[in-house]
C-alpha positions in Angstrom: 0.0 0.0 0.0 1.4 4.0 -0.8 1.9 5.6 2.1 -0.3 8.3 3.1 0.3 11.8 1.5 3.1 10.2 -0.6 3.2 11.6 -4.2 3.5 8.8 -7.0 7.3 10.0 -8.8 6.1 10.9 -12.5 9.3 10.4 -13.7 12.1 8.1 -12.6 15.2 7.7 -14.5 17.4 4.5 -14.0 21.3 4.0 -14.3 22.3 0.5 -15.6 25.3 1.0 -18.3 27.6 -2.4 -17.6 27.1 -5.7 -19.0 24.1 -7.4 -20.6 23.8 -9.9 -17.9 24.0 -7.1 -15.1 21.2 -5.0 -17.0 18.9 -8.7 -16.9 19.3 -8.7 -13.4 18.3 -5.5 -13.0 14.9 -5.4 -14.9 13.1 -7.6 -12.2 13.4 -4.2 -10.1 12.0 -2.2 -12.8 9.0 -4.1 -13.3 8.3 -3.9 -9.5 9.0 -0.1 -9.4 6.7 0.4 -12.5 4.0 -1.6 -10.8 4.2 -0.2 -7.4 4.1 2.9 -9.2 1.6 2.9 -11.5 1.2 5.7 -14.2 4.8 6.5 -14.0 7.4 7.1 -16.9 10.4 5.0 -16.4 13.7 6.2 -18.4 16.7 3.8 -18.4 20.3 5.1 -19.2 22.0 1.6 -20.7 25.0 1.1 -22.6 24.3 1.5 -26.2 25.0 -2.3 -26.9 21.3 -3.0 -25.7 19.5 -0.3 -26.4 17.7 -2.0 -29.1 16.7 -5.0 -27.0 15.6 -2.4 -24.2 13.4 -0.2 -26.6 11.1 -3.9 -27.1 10.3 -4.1 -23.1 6.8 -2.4 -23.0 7.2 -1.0 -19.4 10.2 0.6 -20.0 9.4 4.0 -21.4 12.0 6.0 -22.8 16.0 4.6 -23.5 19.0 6.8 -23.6 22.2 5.0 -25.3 25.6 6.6 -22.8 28.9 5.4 -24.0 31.5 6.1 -21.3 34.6 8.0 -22.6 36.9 7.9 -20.0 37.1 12.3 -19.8 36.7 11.9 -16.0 34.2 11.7 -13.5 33.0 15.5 -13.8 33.0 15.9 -17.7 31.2 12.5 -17.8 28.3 13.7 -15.4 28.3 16.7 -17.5 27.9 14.7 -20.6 25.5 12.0 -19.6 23.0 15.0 -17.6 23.1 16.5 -21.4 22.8 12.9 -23.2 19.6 12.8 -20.7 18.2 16.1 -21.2 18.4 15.7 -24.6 17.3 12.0 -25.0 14.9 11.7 -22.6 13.2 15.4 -21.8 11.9 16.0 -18.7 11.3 17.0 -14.3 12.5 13.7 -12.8 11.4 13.1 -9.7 13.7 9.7 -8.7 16.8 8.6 -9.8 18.1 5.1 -8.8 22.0 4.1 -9.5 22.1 0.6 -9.7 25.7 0.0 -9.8 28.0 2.9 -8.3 29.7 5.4 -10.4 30.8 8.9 -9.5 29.8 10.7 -12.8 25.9 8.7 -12.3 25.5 10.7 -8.7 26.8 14.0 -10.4 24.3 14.1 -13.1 21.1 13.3 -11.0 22.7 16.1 -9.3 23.1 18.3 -12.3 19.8 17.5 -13.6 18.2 18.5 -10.1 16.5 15.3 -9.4 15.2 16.0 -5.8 15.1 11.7 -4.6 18.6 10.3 -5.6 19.4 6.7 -4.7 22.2 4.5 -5.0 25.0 3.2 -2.5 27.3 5.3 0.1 30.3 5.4 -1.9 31.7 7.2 -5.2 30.6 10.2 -4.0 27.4 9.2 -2.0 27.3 12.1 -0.4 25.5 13.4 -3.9 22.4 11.3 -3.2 19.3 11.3 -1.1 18.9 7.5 -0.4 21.9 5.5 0.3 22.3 1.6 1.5 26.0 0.7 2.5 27.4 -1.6 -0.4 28.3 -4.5 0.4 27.5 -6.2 -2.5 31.4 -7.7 -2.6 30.7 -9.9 0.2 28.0 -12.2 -2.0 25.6 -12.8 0.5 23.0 -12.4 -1.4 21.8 -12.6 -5.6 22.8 -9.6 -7.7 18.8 -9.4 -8.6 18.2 -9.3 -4.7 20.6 -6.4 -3.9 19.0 -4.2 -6.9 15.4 -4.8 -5.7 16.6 -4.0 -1.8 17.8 -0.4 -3.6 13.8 -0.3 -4.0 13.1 -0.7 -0.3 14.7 3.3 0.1 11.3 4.0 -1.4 7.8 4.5 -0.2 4.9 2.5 -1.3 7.6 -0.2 -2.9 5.3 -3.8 -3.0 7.8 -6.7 -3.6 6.9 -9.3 -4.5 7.5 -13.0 -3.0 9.2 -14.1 -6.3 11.7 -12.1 -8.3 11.0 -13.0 -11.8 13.8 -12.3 -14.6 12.4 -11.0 -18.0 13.8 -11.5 -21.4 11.4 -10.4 -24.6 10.9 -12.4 -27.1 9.4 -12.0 -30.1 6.5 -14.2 -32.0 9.2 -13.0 -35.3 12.2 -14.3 -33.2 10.5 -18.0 -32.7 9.6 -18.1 -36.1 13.2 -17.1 -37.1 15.1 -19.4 -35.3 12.2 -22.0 -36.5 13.0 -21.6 -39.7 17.2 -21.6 -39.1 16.8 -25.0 -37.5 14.1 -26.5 -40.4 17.2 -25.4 -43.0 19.5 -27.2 -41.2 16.9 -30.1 -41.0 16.4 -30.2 -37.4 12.6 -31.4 -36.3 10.2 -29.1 -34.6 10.3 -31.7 -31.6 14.2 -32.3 -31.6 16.3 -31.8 -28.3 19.1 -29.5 -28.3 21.8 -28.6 -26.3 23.2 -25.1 -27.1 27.1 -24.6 -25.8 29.1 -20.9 -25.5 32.3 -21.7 -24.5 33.4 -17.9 -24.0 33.7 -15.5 -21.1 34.6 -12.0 -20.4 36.9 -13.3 -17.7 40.3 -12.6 -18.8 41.3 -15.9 -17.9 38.7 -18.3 -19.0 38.7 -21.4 -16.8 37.7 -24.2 -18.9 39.8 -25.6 -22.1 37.9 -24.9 -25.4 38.3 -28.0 -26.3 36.4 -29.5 -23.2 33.6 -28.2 -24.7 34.3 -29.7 -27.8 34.8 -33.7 -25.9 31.5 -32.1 -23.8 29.4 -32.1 -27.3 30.1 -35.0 -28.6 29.8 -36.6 -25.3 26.3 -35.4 -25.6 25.6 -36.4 -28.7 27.1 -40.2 -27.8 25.0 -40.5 -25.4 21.4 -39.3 -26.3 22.0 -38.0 -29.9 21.1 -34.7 -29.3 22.8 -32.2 -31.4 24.8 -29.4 -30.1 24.4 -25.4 -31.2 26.7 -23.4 -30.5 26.1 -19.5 -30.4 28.3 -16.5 -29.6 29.0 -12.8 -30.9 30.2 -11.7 -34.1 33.7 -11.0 -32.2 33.8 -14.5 -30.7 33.7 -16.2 -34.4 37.5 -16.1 -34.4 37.7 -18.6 -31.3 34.6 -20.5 -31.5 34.3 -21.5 -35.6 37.5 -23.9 -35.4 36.5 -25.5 -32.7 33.2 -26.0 -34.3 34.6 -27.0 -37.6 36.8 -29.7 -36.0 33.4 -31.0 -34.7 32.1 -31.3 -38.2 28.0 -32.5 -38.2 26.0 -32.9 -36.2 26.6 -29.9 -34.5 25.7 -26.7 -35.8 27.3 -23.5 -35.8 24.9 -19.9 -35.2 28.5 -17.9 -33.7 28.0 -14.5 -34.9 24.0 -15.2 -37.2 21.7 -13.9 -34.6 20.7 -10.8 -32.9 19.9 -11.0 -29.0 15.8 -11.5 -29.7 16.7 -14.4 -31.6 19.6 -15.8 -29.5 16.7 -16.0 -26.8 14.6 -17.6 -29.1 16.9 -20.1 -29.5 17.9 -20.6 -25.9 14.2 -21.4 -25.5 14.0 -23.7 -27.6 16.8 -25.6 -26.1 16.9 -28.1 -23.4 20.3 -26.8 -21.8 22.8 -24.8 -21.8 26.3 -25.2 -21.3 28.5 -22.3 -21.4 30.9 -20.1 -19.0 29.8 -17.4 -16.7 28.1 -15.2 -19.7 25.2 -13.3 -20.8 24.1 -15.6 -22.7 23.6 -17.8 -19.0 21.8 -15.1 -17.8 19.4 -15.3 -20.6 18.5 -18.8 -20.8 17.9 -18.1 -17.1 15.6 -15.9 -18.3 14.1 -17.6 -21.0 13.5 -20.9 -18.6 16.1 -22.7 -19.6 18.7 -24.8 -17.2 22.3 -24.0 -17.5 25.4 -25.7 -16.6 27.8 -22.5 -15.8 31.8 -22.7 -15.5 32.4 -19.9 -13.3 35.6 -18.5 -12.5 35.0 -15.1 -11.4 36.6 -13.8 -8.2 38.6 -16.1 -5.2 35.4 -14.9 -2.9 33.0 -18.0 -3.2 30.0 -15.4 -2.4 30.7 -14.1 -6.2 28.7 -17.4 -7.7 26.0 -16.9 -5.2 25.2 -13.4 -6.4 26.4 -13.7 -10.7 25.3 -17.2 -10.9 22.3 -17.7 -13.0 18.8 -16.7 -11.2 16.4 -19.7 -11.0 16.9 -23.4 -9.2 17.3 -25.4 -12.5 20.9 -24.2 -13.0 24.2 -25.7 -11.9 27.9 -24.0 -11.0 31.1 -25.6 -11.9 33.4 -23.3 -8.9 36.7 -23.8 -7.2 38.1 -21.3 -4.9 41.5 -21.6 -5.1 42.8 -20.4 -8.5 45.3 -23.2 -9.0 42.3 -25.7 -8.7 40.6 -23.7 -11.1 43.3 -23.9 -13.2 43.0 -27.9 -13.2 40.2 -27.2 -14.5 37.1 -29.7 -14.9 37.3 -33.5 -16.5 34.9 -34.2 -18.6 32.9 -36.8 -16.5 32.4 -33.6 -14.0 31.0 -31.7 -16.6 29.0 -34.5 -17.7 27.4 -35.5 -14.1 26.6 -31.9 -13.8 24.7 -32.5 -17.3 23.2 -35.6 -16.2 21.5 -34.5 -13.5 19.7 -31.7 -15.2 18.4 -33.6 -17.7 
């Protein structure tokens, strides 16, 4: 229920610019803040990479592109309080950073947003709202800490179950429908998708694990393997798909992120590192099997993992034992008992 005398915000604009898979953990929160608010215009500032899959969420209602530039934290506010103004017109009442940056607090400021929130560092002292952030420690799920940013709020209604939100498109499903009946694959037929890559600098799983993982697959229940990526992972992913030869079939670089949902939807797993593309399938209600390697704190899986219960986590601690990396009957168990 609002509070009494509390004022529904008109206007709320969001900060979210990092990583795909950071921005899909953050849209749960939206939703609830457009529902608890209802009749409000919600404007999110994203990095320009998914501002096209943004514009095709209906309760998000305006979508400023900001491309960081590195000028400093003061010329950046600058610039991104102009990219806003002149993106996204209007008296905002709210502003919520979900992930802390200096130049994020100095344009709320600069654009005279009277409700700031975000966390007590990077120059915290800009906002309104503040929780302490602790989200290093990983005691909770990256989607939990952006919905408890909400609770700064009045008249916030959360609900029991945090629900993660990927749109796809009638057009996408029949794309990808049509892709797969070209390469002669059945309406019905299983399909495991694989992306072997990660933003990690040091990835923590051989490619070619993935490669003995496929046609493990495929030994053992004859299900074909499709492996996806970006245009800029073709380089590293195509040999390793080429070596495979058929059945497996190679999409690395063919499909927008409408139709990379599509197909993760339409799949029964999959395998991959710690990835957007995890965070999708996530989304999407698919199960993943996730070689994570991020950070020696073992709270880091329990808030970047996937969001859901049908997902498993291949983690070590210790760096050398993630450097031993995982034999292929792991990888496989893990597998198994998903499907």
């Amino acid at each position: 229920m609002l509070e009494e005398g509390f004022n529904i915000p008109g206007e709320i604009l969001l900060f979210r610019t990092d990583r795909l898979g950071e921005l899909l953990l953050t849209l749960p929160a939206v939703r609830i803040l457009k529902d608890s608010y209802p009749g409000c215009r919600v404007t999110l500032v994203v990095n320009p990479l998914w501002e096209p899959l943004v514009r095709r969420i209906p309760w998000i209602d305006r979508v400023v592109g900001y491309q960081e530039r590195s000028h400093g934290d003061v010329i950046e506010g600058w610039r991104l309080a102009r990219a806003v103004k002149k993106g996204a017109k209007g008296n905002y009442d709210v502003s919520i950073a979900f992930h802390p940056k200096k130049y994020f607090n100095l344009a709320a400021t600069l654009l005279g947003i009277p409700t700031k929130v975000g966390y007590d560092r990077k120059w915290g002292l800009l906002l309104t709202q503040t929780l302490p952030d602790k989200k290093y420690l990983g005691e909770k799920h990256e989607a939990e800490y952006n919905v408890d940013l909400l609770r700064l709020l009045p008249g916030i209604e959360i609900p029991q179950r945090i629900r993660l939100f990927f749109p796809v498109s009638d057009i996408d499903r029949q794309t990808i429908s049509r892709r797969l009946e070209q390469e002669g694959i059945l309406a019905d037929e299983p399909l495991v998708a694989i992306h072997p890559m990660t933003s990690d600098p040091r990835p923590w799983l051989a490619p070619k694990k993935f490669q003995s993982a496929a046609n493990e697959v495929y030994r053992r229940r004859r299900w074909r393997t499709v492996w996806v990526g970006s245009s800029e992972e073709t380089k590293e992913i195509d040999p390793l798909v080429t070596q495979l030869g058929q059945p497996h079939l190679n999409l690395v670089g063919e499909l927008n992120l409408g139709e990379l949902g599509a197909l993760l939807e339409r799949c029964k797993l999959l395998i991959s590192m710690d990835s957007g593309p995890a965070h999708i399938a996530a989304a999407v209600g698919t199960p993943t099997v996730v070689i994570f390697g991020k950070g020696d704190n073992p709270g880091q899986p329990r808030r970047w993992g996937p969001w859901g219960n049908r997902h498993e986590l291949l983690y070590r601690t210790s760096i050398a034992e993630r450097e031993r990396g995982y034999t292929l009957e792991e990888i496989m168990m893990t597998v198994e008992r998903l499907l």
